[in-house]
N, CA, C and O atoms as a Tripos MOL2 file, in Angstrom:
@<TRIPOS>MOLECULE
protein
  260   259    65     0     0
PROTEIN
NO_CHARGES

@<TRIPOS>ATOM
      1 N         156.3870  109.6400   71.2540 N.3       1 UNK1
      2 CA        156.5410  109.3250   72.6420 C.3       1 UNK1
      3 C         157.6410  110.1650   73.2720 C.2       1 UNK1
      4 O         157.5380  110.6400   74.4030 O.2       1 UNK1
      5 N         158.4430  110.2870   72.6740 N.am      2 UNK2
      6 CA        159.7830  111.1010   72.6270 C.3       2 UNK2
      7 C         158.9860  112.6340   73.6840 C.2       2 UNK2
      8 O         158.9620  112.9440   74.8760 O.2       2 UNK2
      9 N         158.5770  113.0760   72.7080 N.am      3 UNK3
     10 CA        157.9530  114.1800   73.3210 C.3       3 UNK3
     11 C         157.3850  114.2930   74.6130 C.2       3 UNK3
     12 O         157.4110  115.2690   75.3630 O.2       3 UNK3
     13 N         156.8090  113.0490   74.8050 N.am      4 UNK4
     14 CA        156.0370  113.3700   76.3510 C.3       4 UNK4
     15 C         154.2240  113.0920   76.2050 C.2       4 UNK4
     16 O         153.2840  113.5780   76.8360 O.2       4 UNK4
     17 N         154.2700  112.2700   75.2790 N.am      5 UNK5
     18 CA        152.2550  112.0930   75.4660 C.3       5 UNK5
     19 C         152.1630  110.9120   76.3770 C.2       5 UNK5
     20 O         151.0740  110.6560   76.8910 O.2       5 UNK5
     21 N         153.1060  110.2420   76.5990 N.am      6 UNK6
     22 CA        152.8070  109.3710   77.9230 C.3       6 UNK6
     23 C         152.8350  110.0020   79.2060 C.2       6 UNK6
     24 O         151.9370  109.6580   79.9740 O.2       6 UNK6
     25 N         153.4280  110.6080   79.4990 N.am      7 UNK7
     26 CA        153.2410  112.2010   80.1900 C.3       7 UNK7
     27 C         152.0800  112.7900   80.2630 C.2       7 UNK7
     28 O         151.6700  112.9560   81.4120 O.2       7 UNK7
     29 N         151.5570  113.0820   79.5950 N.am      8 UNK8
     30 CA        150.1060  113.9300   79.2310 C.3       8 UNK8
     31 C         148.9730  113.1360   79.8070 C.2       8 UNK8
     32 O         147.9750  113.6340   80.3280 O.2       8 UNK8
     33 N         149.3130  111.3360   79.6090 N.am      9 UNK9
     34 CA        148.1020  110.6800   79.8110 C.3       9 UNK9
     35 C         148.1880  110.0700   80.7740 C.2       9 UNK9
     36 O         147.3320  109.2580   81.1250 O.2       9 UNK9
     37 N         149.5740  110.4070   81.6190 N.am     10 UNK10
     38 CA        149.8240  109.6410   82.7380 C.3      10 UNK10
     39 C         149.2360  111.1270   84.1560 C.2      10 UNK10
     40 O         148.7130  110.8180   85.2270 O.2      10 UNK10
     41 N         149.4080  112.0210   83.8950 N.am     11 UNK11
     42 CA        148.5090  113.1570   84.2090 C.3      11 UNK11
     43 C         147.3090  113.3600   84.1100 C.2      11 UNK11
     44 O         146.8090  114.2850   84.7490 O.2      11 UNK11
     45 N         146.5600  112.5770   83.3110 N.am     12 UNK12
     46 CA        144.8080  112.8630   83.0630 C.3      12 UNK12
     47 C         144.4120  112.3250   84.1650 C.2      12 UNK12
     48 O         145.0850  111.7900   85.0460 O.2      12 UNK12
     49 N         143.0240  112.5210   84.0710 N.am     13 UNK13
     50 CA        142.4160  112.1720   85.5970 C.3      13 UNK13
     51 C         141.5520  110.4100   85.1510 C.2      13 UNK13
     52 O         140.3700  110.4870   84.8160 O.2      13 UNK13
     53 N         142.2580  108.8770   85.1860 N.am     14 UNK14
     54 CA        141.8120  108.4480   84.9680 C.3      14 UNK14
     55 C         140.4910  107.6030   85.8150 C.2      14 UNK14
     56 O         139.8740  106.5590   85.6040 O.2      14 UNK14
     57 N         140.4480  108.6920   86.8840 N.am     15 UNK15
     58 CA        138.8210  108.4810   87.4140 C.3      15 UNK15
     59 C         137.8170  109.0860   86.5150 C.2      15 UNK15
     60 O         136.6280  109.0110   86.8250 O.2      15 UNK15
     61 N         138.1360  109.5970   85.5770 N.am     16 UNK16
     62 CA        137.1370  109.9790   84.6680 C.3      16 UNK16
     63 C         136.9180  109.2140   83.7050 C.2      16 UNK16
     64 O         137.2520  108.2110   84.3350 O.2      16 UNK16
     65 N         136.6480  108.8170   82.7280 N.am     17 UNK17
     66 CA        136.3700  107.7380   82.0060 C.3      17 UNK17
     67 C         135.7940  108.4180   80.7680 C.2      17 UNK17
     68 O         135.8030  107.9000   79.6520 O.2      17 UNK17
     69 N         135.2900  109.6260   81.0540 N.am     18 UNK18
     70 CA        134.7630  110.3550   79.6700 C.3      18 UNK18
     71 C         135.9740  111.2280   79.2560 C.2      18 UNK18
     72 O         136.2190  111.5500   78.0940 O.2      18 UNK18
     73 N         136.5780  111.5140   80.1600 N.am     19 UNK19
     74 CA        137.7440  112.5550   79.9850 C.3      19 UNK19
     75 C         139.3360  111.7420   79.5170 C.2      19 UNK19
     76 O         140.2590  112.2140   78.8530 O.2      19 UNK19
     77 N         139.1780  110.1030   80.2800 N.am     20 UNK20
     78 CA        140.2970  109.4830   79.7460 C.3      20 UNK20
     79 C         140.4320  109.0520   78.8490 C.2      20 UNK20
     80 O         141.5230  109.0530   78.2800 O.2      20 UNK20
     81 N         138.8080  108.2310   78.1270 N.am     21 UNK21
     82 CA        138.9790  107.5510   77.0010 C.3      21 UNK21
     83 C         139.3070  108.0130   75.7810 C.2      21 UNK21
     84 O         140.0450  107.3950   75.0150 O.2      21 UNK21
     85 N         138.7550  109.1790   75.5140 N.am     22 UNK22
     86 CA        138.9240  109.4330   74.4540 C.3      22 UNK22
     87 C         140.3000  110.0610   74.2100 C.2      22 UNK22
     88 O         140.5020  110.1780   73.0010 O.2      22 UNK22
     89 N         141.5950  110.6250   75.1810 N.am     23 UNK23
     90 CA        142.7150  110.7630   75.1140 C.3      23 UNK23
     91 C         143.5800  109.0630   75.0250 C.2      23 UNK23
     92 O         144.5060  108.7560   74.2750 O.2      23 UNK23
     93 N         143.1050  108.4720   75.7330 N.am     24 UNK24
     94 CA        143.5760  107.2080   75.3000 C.3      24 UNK24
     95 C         143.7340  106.4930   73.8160 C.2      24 UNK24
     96 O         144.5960  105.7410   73.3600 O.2      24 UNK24
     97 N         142.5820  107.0300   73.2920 N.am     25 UNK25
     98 CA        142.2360  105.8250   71.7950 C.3      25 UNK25
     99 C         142.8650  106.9610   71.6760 C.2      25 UNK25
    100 O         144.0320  106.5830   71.7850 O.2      25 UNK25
    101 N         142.9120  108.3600   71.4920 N.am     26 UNK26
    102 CA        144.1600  109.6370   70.1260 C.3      26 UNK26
    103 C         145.0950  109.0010   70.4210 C.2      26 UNK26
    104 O         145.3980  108.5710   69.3070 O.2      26 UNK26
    105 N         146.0470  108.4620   71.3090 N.am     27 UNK27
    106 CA        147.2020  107.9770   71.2200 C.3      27 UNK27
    107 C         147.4240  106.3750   70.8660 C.2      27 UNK27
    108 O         148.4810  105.9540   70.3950 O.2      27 UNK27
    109 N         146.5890  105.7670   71.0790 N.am     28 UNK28
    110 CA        146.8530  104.8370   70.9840 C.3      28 UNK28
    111 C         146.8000  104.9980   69.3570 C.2      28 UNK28
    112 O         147.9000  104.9270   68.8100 O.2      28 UNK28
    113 N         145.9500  105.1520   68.7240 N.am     29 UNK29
    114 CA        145.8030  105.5010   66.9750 C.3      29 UNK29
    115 C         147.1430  106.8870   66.3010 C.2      29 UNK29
    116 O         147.3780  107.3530   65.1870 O.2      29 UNK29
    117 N         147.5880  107.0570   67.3740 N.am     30 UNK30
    118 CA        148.9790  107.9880   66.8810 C.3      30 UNK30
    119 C         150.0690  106.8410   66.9180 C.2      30 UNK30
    120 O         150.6740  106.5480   65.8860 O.2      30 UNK30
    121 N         150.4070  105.9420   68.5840 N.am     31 UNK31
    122 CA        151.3570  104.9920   68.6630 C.3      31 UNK31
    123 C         151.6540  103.7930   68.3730 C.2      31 UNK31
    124 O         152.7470  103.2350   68.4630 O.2      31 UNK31
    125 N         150.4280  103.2990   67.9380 N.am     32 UNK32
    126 CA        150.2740  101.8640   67.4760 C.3      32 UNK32
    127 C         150.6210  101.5900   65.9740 C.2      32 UNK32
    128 O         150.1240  102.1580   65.0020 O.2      32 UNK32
    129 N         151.4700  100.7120   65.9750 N.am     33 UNK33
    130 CA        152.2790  100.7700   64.2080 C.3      33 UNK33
    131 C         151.1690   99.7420   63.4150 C.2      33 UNK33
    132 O         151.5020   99.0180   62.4770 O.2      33 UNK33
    133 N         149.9470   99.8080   63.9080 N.am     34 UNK34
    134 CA        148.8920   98.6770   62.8600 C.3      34 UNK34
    135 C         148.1790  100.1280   62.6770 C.2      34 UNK34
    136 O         147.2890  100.2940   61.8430 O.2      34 UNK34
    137 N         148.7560  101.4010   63.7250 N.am     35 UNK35
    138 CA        147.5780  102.8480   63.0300 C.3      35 UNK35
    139 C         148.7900  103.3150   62.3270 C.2      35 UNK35
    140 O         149.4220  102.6170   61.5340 O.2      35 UNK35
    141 N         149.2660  105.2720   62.8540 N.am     36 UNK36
    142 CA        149.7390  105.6270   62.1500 C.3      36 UNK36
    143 C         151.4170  105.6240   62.5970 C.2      36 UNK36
    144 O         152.4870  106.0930   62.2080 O.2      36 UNK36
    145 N         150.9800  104.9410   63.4580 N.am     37 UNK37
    146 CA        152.3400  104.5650   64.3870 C.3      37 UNK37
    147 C         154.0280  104.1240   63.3460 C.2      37 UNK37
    148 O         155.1330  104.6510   63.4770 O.2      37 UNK37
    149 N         153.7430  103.3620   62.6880 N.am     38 UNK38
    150 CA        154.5420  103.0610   61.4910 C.3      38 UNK38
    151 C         153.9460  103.5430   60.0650 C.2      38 UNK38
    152 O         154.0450  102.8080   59.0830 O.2      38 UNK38
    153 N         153.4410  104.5700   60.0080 N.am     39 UNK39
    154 CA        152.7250  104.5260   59.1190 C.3      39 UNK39
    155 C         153.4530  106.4200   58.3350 C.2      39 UNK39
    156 O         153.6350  106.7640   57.1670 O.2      39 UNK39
    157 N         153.6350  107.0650   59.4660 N.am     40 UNK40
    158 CA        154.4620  108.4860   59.3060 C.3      40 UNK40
    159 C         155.9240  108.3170   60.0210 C.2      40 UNK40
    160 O         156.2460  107.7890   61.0860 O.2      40 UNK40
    161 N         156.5520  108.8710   59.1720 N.am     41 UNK41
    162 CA        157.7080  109.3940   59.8900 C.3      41 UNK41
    163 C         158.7790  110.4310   59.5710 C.2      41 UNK41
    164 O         159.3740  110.1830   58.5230 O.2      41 UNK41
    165 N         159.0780  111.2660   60.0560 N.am     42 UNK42
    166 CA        160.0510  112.3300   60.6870 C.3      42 UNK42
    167 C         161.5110  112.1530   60.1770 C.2      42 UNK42
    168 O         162.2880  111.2010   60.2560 O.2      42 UNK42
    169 N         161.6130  113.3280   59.6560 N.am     43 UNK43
    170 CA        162.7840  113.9070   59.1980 C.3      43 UNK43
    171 C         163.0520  115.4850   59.6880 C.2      43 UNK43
    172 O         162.2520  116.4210   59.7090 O.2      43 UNK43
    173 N         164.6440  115.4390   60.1240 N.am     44 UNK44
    174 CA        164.9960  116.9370   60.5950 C.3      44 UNK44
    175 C         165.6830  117.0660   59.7240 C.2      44 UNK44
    176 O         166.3500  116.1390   59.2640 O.2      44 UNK44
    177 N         165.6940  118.4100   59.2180 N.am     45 UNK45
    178 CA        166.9570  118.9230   58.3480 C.3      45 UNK45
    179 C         167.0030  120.3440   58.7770 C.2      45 UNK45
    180 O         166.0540  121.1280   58.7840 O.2      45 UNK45
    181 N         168.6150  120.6430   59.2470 N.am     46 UNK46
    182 CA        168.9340  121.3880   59.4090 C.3      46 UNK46
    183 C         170.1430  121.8900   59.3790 C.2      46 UNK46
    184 O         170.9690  121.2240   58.7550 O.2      46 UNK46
    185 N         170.6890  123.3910   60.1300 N.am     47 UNK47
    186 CA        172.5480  123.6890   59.6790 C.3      47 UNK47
    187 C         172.5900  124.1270   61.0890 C.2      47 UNK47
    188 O         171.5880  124.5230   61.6850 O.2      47 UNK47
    189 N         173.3930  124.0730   61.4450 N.am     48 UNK48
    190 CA        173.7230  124.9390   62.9860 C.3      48 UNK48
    191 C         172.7070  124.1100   64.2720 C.2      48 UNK48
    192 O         172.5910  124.8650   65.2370 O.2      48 UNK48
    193 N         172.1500  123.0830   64.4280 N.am     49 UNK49
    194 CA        171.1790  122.8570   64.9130 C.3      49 UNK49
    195 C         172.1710  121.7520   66.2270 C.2      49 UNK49
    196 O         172.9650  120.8630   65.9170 O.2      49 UNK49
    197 N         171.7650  122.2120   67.7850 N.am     50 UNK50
    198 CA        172.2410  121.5370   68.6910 C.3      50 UNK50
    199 C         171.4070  119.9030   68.9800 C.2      50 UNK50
    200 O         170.2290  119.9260   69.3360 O.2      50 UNK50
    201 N         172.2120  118.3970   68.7720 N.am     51 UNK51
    202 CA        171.0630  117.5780   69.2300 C.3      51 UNK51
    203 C         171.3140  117.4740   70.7570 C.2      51 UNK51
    204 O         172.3140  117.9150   71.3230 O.2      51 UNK51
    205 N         170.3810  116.8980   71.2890 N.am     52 UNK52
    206 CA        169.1580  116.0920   71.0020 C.3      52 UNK52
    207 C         167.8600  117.2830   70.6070 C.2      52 UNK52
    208 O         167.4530  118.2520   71.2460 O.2      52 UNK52
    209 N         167.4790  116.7590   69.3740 N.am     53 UNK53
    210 CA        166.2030  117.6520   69.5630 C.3      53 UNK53
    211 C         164.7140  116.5590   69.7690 C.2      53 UNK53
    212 O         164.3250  115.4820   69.3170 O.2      53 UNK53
    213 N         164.2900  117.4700   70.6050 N.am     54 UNK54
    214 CA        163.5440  116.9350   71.0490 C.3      54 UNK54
    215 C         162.2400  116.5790   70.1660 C.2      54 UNK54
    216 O         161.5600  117.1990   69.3490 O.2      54 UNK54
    217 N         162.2150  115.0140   70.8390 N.am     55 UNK55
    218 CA        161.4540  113.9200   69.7920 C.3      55 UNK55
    219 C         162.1590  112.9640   69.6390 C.2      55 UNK55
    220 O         161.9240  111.7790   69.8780 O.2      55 UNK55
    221 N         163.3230  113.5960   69.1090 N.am     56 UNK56
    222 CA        164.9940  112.8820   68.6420 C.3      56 UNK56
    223 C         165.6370  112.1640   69.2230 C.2      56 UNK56
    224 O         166.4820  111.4040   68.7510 O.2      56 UNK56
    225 N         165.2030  112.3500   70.8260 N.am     57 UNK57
    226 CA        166.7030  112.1090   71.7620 C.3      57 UNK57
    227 C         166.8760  110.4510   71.8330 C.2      57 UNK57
    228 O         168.0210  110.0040   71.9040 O.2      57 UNK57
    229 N         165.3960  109.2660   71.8100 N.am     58 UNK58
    230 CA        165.9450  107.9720   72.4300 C.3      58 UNK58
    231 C         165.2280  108.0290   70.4400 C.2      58 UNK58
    232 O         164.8680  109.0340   69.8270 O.2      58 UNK58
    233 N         165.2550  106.5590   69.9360 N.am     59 UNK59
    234 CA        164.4830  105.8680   69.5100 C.3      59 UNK59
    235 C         164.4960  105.7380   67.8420 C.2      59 UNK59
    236 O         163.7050  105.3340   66.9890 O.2      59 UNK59
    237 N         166.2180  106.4710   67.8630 N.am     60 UNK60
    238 CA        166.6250  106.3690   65.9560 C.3      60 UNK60
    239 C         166.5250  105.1720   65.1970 C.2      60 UNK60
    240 O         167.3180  104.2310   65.2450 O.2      60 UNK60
    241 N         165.2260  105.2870   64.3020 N.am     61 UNK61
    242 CA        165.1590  103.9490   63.6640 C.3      61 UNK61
    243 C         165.6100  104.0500   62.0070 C.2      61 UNK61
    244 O         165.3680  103.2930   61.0670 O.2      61 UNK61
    245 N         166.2910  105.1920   62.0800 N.am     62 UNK62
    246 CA        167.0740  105.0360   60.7140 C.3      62 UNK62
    247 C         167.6940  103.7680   60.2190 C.2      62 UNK62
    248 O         167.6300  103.5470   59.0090 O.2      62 UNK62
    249 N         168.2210  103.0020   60.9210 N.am     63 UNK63
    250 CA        168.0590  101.9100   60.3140 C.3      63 UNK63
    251 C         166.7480  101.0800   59.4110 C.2      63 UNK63
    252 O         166.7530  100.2120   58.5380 O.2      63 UNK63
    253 N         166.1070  101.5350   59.8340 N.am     64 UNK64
    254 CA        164.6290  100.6820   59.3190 C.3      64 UNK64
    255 C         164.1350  101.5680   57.9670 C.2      64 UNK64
    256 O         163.0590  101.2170   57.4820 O.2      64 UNK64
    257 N         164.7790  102.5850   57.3860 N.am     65 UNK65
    258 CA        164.2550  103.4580   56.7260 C.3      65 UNK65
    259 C         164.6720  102.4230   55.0360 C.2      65 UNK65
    260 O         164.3400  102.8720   53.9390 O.2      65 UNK65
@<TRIPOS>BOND
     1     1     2 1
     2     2     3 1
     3     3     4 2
     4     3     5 am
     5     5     6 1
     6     6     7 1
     7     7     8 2
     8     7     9 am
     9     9    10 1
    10    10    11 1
    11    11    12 2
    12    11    13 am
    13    13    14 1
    14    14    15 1
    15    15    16 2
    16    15    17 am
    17    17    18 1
    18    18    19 1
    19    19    20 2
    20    19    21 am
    21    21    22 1
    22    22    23 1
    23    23    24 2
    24    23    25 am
    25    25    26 1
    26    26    27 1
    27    27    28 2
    28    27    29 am
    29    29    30 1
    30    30    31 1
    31    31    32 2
    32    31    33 am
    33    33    34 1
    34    34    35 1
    35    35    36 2
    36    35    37 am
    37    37    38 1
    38    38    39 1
    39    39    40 2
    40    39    41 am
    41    41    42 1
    42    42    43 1
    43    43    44 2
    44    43    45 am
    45    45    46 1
    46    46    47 1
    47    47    48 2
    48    47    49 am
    49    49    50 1
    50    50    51 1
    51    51    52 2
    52    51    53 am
    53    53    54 1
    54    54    55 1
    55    55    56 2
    56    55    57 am
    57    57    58 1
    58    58    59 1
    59    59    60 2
    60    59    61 am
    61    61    62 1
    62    62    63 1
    63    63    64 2
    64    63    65 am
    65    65    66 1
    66    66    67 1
    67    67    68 2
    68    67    69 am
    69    69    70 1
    70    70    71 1
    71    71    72 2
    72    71    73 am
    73    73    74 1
    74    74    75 1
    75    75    76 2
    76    75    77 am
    77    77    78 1
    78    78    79 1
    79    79    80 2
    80    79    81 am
    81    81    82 1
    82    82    83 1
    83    83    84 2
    84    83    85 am
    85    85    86 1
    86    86    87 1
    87    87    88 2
    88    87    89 am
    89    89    90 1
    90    90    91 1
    91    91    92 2
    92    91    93 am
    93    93    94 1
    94    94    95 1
    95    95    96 2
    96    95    97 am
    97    97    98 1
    98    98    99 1
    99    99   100 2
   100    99   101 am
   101   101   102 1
   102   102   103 1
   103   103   104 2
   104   103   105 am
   105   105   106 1
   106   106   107 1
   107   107   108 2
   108   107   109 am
   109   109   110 1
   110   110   111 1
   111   111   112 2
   112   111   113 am
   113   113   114 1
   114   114   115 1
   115   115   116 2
   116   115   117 am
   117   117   118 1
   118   118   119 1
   119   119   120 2
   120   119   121 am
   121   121   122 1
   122   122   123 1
   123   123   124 2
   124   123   125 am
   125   125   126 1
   126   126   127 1
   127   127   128 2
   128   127   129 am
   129   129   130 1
   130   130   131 1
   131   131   132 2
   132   131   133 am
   133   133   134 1
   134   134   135 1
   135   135   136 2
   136   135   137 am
   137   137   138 1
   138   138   139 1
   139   139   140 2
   140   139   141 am
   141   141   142 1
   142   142   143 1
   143   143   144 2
   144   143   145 am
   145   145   146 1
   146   146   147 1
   147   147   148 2
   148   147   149 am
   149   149   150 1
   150   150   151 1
   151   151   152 2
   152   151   153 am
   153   153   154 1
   154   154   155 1
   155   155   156 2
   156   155   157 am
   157   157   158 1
   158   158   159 1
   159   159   160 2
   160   159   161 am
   161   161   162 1
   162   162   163 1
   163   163   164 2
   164   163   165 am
   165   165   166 1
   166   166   167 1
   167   167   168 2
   168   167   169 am
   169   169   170 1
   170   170   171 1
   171   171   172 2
   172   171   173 am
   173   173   174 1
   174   174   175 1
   175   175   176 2
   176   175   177 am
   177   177   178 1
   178   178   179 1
   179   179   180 2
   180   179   181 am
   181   181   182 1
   182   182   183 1
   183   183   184 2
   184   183   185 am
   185   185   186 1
   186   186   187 1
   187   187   188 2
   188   187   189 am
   189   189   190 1
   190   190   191 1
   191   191   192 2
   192   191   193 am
   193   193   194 1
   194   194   195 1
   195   195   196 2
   196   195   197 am
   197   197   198 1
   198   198   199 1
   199   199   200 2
   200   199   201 am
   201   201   202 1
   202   202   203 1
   203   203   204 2
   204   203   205 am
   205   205   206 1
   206   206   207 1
   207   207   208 2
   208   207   209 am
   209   209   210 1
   210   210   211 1
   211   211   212 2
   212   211   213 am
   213   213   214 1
   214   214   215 1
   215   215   216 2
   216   215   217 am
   217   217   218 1
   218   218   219 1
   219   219   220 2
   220   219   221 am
   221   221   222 1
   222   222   223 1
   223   223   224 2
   224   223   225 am
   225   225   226 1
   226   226   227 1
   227   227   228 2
   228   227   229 am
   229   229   230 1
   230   230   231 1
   231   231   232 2
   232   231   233 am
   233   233   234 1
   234   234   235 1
   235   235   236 2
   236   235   237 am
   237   237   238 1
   238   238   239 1
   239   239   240 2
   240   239   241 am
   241   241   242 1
   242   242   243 1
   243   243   244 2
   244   243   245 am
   245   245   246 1
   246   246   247 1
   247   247   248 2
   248   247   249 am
   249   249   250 1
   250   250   251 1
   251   251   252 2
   252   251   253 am
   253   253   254 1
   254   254   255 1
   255   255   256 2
   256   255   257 am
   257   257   258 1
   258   258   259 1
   259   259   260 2
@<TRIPOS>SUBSTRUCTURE
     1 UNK1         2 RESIDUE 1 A UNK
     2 UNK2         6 RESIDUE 1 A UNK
     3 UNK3        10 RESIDUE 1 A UNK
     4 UNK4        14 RESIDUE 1 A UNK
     5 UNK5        18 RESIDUE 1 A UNK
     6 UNK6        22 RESIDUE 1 A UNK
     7 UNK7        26 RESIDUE 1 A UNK
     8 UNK8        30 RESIDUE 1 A UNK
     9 UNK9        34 RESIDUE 1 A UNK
    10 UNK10       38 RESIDUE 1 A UNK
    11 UNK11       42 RESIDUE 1 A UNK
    12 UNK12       46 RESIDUE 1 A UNK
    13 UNK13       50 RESIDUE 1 A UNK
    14 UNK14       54 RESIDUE 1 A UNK
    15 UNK15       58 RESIDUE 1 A UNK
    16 UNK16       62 RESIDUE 1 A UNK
    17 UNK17       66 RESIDUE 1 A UNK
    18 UNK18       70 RESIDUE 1 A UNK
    19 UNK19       74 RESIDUE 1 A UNK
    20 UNK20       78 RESIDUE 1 A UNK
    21 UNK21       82 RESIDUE 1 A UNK
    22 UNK22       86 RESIDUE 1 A UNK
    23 UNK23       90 RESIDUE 1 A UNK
    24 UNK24       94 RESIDUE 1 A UNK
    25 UNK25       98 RESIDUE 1 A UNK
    26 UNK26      102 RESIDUE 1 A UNK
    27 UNK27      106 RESIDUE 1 A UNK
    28 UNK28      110 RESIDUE 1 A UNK
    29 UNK29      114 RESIDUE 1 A UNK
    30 UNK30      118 RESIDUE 1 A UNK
    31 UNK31      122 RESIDUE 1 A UNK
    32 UNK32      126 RESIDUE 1 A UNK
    33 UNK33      130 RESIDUE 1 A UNK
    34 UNK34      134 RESIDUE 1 A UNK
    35 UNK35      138 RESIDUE 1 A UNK
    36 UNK36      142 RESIDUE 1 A UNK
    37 UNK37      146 RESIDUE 1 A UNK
    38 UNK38      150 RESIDUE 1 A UNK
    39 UNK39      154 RESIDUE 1 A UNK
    40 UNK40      158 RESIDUE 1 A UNK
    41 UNK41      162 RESIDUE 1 A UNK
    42 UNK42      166 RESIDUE 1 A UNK
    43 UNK43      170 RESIDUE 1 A UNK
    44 UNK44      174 RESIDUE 1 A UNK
    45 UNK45      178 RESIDUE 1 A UNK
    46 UNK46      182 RESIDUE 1 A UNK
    47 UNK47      186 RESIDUE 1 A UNK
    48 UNK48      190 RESIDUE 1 A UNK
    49 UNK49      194 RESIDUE 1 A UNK
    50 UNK50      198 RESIDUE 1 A UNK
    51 UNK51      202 RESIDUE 1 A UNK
    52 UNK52      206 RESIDUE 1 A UNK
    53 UNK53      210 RESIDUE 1 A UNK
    54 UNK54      214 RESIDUE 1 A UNK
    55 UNK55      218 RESIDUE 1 A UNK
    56 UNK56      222 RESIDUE 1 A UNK
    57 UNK57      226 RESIDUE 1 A UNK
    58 UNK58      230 RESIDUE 1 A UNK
    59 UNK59      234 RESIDUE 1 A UNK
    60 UNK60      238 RESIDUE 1 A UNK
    61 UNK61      242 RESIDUE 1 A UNK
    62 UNK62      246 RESIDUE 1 A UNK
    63 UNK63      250 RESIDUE 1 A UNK
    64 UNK64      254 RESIDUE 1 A UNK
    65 UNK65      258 RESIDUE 1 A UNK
């Protein structure tokens, strides 16, 4: 989310219905933690690296790891 796909789908044309749905269910099956939503997760490793990187900036659930 970090990135901006609510962005992407808040931009689609949802007078279309052939063109929205199926961008709808890819995210929803990327963001939903019963799909892969909790299911992957992200690690940065790096040296010299400025934050926030983006993805990074809200939503550290290192705690939960």
């Amino acid at each position: 989310m970090n990135c901006g796909i609510t962005d992407v789908l808040g931009e689609a044309n949802i007078e279309n219905a052939l063109h929205y749905a199926p961008l709808a269910a890819e995210a929803q099956k990327l963001l939903s933690p019963a799909e892969m939503g909790e299911l992957f997760k992200v690690l940065a490793v790096g040296r010299g690296v400025k934050p926030p990187l983006l993805g990074f900036s809200r939503g550290n659930r290192s705690h939960s790891l």
